[in-house]
Every structure is written in C-alpha cells, then in structure tokens.
Jmol script that loads the backbone (N, CA, C; Angstrom):
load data "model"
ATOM      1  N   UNK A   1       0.864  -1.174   0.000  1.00  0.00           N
ATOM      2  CA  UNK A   1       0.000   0.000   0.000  1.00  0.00           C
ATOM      3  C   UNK A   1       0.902   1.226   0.000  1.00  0.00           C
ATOM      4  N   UNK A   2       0.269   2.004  -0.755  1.00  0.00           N
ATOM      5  CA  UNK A   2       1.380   3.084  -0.849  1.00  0.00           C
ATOM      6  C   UNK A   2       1.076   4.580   0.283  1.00  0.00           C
ATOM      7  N   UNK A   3       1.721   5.444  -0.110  1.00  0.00           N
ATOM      8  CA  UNK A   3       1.716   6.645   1.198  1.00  0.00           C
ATOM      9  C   UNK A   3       0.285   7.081   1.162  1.00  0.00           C
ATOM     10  N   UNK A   4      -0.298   7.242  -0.167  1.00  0.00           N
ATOM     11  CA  UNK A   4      -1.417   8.149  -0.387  1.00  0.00           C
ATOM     12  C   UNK A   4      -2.526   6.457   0.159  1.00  0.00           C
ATOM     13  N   UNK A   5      -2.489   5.429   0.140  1.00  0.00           N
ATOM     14  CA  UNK A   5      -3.232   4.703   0.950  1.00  0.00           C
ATOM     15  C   UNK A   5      -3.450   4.436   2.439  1.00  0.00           C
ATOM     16  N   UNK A   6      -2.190   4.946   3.063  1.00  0.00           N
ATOM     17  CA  UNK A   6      -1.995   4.698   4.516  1.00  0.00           C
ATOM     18  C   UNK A   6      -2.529   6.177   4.984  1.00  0.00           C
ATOM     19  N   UNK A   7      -2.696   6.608   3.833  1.00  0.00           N
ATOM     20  CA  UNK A   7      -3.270   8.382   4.468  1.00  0.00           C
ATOM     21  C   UNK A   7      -4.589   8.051   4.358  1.00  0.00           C
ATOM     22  N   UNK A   8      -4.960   7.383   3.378  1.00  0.00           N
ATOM     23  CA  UNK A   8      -6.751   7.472   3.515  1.00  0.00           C
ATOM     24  C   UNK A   8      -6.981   6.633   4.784  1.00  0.00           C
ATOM     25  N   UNK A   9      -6.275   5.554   4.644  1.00  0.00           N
ATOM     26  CA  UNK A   9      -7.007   4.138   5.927  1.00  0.00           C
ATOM     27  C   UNK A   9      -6.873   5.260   7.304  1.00  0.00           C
ATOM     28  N   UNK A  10      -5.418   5.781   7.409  1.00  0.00           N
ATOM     29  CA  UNK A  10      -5.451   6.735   8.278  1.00  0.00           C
ATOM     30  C   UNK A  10      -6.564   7.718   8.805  1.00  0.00           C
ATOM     31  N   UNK A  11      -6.905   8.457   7.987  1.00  0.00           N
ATOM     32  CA  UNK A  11      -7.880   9.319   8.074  1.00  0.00           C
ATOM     33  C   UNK A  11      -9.265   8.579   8.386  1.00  0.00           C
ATOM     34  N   UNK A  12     -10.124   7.606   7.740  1.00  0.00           N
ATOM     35  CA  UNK A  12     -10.726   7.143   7.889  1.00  0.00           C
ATOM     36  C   UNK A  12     -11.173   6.670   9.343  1.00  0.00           C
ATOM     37  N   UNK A  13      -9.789   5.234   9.905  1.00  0.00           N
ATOM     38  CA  UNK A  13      -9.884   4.573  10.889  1.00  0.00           C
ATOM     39  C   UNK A  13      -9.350   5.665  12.258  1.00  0.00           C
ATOM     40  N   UNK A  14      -8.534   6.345  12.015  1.00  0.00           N
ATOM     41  CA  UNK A  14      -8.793   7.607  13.223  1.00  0.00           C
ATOM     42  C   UNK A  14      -9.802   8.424  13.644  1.00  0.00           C
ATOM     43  N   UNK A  15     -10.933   8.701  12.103  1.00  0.00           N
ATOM     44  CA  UNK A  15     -12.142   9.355  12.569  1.00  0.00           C
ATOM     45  C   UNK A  15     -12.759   8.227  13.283  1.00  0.00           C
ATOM     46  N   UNK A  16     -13.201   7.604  12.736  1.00  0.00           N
ATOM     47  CA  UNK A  16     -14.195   6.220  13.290  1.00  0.00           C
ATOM     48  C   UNK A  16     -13.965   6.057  14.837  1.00  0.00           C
ATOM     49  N   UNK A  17     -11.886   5.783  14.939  1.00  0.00           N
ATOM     50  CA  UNK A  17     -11.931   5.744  16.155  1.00  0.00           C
ATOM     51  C   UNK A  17     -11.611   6.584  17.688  1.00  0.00           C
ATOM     52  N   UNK A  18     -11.714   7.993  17.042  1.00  0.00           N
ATOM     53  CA  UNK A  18     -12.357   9.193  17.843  1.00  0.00           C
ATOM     54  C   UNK A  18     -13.388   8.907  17.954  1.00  0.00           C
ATOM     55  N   UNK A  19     -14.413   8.449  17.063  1.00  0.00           N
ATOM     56  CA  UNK A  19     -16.057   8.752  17.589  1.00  0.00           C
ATOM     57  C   UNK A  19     -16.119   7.805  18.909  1.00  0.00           C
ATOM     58  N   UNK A  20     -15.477   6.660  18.261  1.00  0.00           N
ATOM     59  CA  UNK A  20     -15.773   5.641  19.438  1.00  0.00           C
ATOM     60  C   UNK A  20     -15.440   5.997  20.819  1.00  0.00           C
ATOM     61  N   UNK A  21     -14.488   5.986  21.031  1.00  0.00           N
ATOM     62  CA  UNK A  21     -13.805   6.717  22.052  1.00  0.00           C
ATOM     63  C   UNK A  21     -13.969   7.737  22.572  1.00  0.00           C
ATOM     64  N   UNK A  22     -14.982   9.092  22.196  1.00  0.00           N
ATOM     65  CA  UNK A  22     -14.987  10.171  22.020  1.00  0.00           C
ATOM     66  C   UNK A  22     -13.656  11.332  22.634  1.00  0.00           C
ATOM     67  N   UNK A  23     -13.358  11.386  21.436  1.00  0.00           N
ATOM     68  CA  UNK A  23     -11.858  11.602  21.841  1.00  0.00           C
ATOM     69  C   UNK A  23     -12.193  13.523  21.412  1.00  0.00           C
ATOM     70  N   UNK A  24     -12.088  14.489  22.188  1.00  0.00           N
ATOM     71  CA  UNK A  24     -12.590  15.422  22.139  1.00  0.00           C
ATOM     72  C   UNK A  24     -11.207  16.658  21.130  1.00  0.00           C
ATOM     73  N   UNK A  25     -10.478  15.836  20.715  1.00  0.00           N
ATOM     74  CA  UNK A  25      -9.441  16.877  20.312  1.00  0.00           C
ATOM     75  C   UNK A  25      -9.390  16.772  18.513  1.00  0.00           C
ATOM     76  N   UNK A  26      -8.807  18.075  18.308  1.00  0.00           N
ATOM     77  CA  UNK A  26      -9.402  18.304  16.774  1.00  0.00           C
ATOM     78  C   UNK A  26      -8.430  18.137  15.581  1.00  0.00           C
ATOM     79  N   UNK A  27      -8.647  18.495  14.715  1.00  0.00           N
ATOM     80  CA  UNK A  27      -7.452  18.437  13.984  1.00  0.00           C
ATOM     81  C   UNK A  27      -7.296  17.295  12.259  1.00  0.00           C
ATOM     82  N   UNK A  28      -7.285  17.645  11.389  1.00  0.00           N
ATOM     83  CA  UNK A  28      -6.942  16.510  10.388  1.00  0.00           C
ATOM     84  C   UNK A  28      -5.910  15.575  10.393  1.00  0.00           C
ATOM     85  N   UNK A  29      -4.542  16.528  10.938  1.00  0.00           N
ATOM     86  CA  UNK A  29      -3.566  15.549  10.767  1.00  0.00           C
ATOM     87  C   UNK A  29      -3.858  14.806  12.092  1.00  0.00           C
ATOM     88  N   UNK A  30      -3.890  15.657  13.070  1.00  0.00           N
ATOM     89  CA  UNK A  30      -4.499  14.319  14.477  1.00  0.00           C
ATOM     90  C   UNK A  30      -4.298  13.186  14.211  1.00  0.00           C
ATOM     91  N   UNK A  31      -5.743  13.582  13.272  1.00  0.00           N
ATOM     92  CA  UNK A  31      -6.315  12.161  12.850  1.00  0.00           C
ATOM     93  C   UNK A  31      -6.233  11.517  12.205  1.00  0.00           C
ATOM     94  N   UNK A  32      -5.634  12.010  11.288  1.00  0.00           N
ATOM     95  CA  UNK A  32      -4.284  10.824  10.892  1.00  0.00           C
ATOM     96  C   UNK A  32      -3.618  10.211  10.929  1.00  0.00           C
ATOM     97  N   UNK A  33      -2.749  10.855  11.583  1.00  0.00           N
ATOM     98  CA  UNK A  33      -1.624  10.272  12.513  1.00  0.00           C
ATOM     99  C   UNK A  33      -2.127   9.334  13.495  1.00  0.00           C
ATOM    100  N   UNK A  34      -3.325   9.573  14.120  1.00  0.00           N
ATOM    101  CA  UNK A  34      -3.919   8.546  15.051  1.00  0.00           C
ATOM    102  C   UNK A  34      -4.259   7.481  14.215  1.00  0.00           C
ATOM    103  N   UNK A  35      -4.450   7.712  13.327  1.00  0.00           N
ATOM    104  CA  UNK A  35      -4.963   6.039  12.031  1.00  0.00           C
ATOM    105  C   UNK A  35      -3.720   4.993  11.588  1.00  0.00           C
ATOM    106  N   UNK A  36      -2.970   6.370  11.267  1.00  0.00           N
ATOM    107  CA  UNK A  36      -2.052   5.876  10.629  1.00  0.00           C
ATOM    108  C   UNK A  36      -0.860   4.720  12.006  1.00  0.00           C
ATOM    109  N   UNK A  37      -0.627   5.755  12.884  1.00  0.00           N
ATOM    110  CA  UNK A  37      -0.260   4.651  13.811  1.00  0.00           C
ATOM    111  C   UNK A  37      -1.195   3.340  14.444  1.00  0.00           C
ATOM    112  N   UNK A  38      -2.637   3.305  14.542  1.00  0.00           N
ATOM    113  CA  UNK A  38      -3.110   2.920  15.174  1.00  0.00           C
ATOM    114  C   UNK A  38      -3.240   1.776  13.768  1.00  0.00           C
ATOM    115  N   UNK A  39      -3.230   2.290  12.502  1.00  0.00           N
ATOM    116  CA  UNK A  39      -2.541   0.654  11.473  1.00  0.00           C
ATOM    117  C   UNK A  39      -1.487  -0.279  11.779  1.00  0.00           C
ATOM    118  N   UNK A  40      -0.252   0.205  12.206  1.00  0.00           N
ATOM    119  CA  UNK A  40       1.081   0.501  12.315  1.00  0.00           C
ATOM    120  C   UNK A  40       0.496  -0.759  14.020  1.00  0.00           C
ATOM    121  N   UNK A  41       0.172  -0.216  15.370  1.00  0.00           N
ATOM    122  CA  UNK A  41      -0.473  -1.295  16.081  1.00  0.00           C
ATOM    123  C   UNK A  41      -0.864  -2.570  15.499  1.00  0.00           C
ATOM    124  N   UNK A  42      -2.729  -2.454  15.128  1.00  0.00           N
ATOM    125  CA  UNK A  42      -3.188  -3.205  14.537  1.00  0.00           C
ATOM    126  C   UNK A  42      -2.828  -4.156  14.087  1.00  0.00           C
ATOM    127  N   UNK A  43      -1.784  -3.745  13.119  1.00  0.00           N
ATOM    128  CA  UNK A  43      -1.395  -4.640  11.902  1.00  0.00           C
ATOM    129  C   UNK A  43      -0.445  -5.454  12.681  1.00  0.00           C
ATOM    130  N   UNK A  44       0.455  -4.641  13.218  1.00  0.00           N
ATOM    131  CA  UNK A  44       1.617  -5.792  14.633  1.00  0.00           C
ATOM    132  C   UNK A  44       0.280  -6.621  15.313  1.00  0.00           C
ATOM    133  N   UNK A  45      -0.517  -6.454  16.213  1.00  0.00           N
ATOM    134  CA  UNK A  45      -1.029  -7.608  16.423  1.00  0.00           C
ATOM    135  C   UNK A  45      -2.052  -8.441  15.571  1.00  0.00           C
ATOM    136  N   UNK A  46      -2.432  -8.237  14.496  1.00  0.00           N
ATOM    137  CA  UNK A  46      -2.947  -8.904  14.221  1.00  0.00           C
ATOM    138  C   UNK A  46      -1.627 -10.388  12.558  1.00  0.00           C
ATOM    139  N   UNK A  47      -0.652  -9.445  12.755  1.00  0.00           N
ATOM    140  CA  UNK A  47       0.385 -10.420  12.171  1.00  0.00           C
ATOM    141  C   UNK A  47       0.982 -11.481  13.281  1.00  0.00           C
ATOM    142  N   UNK A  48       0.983 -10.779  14.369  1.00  0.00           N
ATOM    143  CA  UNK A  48       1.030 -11.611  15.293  1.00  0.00           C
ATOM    144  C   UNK A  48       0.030 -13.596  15.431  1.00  0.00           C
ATOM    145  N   UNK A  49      -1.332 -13.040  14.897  1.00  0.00           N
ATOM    146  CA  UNK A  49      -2.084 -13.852  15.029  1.00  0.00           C
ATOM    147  C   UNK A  49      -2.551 -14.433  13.626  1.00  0.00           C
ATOM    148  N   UNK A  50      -2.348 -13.637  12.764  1.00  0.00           N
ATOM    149  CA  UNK A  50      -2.826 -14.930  11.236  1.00  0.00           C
ATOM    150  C   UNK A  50      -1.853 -14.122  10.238  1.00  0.00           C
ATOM    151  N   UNK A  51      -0.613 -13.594  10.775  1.00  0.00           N
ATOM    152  CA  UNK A  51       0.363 -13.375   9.405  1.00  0.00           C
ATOM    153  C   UNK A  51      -0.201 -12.076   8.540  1.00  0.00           C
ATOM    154  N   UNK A  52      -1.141 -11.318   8.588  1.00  0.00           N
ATOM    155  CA  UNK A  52      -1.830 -10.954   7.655  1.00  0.00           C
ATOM    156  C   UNK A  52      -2.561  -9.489   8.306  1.00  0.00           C
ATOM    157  N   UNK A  53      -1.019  -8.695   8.639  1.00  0.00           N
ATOM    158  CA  UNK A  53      -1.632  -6.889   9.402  1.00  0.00           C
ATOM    159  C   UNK A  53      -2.436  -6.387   8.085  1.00  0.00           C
ATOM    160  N   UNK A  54      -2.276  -5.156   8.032  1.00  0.00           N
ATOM    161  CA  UNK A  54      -2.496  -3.986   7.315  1.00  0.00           C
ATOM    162  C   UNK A  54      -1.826  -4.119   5.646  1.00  0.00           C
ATOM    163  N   UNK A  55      -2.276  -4.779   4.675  1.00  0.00           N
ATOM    164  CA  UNK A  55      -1.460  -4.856   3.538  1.00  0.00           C
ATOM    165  C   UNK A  55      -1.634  -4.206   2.148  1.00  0.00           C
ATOM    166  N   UNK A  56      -2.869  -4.066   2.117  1.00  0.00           N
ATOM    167  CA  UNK A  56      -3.790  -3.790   0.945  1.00  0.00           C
ATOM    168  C   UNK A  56      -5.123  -2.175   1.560  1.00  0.00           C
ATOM    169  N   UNK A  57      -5.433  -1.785   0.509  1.00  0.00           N
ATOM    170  CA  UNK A  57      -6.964  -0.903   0.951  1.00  0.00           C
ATOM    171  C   UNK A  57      -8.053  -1.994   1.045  1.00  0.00           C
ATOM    172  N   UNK A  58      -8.392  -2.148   2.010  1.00  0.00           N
ATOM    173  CA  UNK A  58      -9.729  -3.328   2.066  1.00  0.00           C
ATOM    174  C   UNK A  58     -10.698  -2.850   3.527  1.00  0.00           C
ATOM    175  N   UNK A  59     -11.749  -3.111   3.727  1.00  0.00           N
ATOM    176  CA  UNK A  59     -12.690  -3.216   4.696  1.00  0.00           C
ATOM    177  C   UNK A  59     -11.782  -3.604   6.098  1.00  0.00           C
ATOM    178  N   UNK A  60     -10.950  -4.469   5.992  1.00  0.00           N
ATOM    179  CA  UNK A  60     -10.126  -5.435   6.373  1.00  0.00           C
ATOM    180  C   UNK A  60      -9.471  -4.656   7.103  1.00  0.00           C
ATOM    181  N   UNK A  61      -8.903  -3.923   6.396  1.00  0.00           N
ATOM    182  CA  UNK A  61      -7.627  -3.111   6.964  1.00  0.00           C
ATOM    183  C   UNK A  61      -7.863  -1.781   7.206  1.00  0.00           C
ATOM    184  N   UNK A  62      -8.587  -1.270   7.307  1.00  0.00           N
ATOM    185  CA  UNK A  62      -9.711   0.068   7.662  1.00  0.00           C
ATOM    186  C   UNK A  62     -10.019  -0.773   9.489  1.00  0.00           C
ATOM    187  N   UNK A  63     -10.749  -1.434   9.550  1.00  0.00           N
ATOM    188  CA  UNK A  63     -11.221  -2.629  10.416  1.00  0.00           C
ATOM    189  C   UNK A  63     -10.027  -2.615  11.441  1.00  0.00           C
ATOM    190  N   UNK A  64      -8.940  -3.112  11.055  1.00  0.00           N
ATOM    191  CA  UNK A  64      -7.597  -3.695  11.856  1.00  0.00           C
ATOM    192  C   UNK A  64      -6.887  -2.278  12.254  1.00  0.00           C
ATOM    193  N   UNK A  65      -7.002  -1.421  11.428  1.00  0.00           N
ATOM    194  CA  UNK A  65      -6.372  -0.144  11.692  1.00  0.00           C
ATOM    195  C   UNK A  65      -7.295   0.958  13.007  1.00  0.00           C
ATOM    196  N   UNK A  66      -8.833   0.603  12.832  1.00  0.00           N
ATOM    197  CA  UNK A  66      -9.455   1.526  13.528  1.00  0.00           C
ATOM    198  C   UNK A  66      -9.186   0.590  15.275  1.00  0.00           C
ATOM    199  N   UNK A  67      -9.138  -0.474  15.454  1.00  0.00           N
ATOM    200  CA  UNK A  67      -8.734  -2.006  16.482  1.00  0.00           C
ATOM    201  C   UNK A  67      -7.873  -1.176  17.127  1.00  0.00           C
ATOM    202  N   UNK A  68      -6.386  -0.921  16.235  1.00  0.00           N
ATOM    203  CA  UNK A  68      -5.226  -0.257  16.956  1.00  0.00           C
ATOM    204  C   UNK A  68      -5.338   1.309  17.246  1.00  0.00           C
ATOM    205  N   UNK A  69      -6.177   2.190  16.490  1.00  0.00           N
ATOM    206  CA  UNK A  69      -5.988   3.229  16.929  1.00  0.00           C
ATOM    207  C   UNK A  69      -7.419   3.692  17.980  1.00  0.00           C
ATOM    208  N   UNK A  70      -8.591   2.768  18.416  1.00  0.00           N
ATOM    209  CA  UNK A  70      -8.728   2.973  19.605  1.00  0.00           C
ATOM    210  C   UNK A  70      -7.971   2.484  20.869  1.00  0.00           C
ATOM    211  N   UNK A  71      -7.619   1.245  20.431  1.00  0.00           N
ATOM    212  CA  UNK A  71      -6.403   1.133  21.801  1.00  0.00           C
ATOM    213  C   UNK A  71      -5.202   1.906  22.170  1.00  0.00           C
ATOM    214  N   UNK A  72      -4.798   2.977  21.185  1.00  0.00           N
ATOM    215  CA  UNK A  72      -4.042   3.816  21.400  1.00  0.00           C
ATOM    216  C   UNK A  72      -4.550   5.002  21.752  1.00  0.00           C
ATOM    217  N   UNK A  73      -5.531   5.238  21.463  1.00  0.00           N
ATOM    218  CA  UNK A  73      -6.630   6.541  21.928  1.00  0.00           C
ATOM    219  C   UNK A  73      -6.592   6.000  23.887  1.00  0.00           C
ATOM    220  N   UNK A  74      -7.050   4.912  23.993  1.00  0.00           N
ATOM    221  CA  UNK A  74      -7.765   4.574  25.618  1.00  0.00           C
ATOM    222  C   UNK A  74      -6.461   4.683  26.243  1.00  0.00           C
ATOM    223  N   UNK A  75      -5.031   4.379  25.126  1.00  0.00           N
ATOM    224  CA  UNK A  75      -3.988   3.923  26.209  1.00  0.00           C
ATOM    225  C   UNK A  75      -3.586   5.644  26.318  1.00  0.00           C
ATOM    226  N   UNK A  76      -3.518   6.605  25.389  1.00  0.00           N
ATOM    227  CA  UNK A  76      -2.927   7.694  25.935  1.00  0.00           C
ATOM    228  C   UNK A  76      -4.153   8.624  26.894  1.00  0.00           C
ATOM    229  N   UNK A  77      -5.794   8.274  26.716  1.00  0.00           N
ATOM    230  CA  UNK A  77      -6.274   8.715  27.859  1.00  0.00           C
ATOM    231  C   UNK A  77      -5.743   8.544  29.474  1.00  0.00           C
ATOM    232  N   UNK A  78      -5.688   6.919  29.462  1.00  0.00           N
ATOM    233  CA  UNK A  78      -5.277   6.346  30.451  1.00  0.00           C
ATOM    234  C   UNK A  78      -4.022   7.019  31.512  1.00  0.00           C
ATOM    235  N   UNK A  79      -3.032   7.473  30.646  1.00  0.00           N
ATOM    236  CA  UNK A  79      -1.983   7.919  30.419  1.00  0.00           C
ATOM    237  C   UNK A  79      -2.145  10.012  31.491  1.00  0.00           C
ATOM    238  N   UNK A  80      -3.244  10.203  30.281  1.00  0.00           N
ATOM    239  CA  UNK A  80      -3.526  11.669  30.666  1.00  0.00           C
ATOM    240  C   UNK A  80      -4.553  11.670  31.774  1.00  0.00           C
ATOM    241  N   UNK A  81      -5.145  10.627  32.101  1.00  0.00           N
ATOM    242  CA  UNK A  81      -5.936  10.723  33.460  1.00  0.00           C
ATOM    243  C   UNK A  81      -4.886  10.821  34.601  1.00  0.00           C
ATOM    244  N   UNK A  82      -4.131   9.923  34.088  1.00  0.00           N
ATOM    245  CA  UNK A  82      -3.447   9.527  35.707  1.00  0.00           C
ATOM    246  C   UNK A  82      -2.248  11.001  35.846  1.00  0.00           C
ATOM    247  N   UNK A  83      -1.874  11.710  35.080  1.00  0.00           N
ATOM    248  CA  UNK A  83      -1.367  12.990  34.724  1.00  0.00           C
ATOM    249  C   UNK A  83      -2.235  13.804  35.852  1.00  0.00           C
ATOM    250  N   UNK A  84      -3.320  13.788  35.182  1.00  0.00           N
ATOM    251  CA  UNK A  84      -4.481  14.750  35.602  1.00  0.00           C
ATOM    252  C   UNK A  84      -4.508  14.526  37.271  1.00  0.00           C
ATOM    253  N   UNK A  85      -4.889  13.192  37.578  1.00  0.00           N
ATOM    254  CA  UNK A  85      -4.794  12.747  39.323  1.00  0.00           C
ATOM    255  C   UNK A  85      -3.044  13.456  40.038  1.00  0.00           C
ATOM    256  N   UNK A  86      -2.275  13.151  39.405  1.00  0.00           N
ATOM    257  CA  UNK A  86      -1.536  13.148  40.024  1.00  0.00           C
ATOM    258  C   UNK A  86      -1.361  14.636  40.573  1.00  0.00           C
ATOM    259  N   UNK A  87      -1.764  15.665  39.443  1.00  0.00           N
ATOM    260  CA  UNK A  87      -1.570  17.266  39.272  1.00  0.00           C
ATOM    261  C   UNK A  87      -2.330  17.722  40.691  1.00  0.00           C
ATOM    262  N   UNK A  88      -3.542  17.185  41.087  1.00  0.00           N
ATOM    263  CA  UNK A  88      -4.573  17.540  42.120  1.00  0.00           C
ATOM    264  C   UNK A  88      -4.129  17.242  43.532  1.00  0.00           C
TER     265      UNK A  88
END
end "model"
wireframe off; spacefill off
backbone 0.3
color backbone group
C-alpha cells in the first residue's frame, strides 16, 4: 500500500476511532496520525495472530487499523488521566 493509501485508511480509521472513544481533540492531521499509527499497532497484532496486518486498501484493513488506533486513543487517555490525578 502506498503513502497516499496509509493516508486514507489513516484518516478514515482515526475518525471512526475518535467517535468511538470520544476523543474530544481536533485536527486533520491528528487524525491521521492517530490512524495511521493505530494501522502501524493493529497490523503488529494482528500479524502476530494470522500473518496478515495492514497490507492492501480493504474493509479489512480500515477494520484492523481503527482495532489499533482505539487502543491507542484509551492507552494515551489512560496515560492523561493519571497525569491529571496526580496534578490535584
């Protein structure tokens, strides 16, 4: 998949997985970058488990990409809560 594909899955599976998450912060590239890594996840565990991350533009990999970039959304909340506790 080439750059201009990892930008769409990006864009795509980062919006999707802001909504889920409701992740209140704004931005295009954000959310990109949140896709695009949260492929970059995804795709590590799910090669982990049938050989077969993030390879192609497919349902598939939109799917596996939005997987990793809510778990990276919950893990840097997680992250900024306990920030937040500690500040108080």
């Amino acid at each position: 998949m080439g750059i201009i594909g990892w930008i769409v899955v990006g864009l795509i599976a980062g919006g999707i997985a802001r909504w889920i998450v409701k992740d209140d912060r704004s931005g295009c590239i954000y959310t990109m970058i949140v896709g695009v890594i949260g492929a970059l996840i995804g795709g590590g565990l799910m090669s982990l488990i049938d050989e077969s991350g993030v390879d192609e533009f497919s349902f598939r990999s939109i799917i596996v990409a939005v997987i990793g970039a809510v778990l990276l959304l919950l893990i840097l909340q997680a992250i900024a809560g306990r920030d937040r506790a500690r500040r108080r």
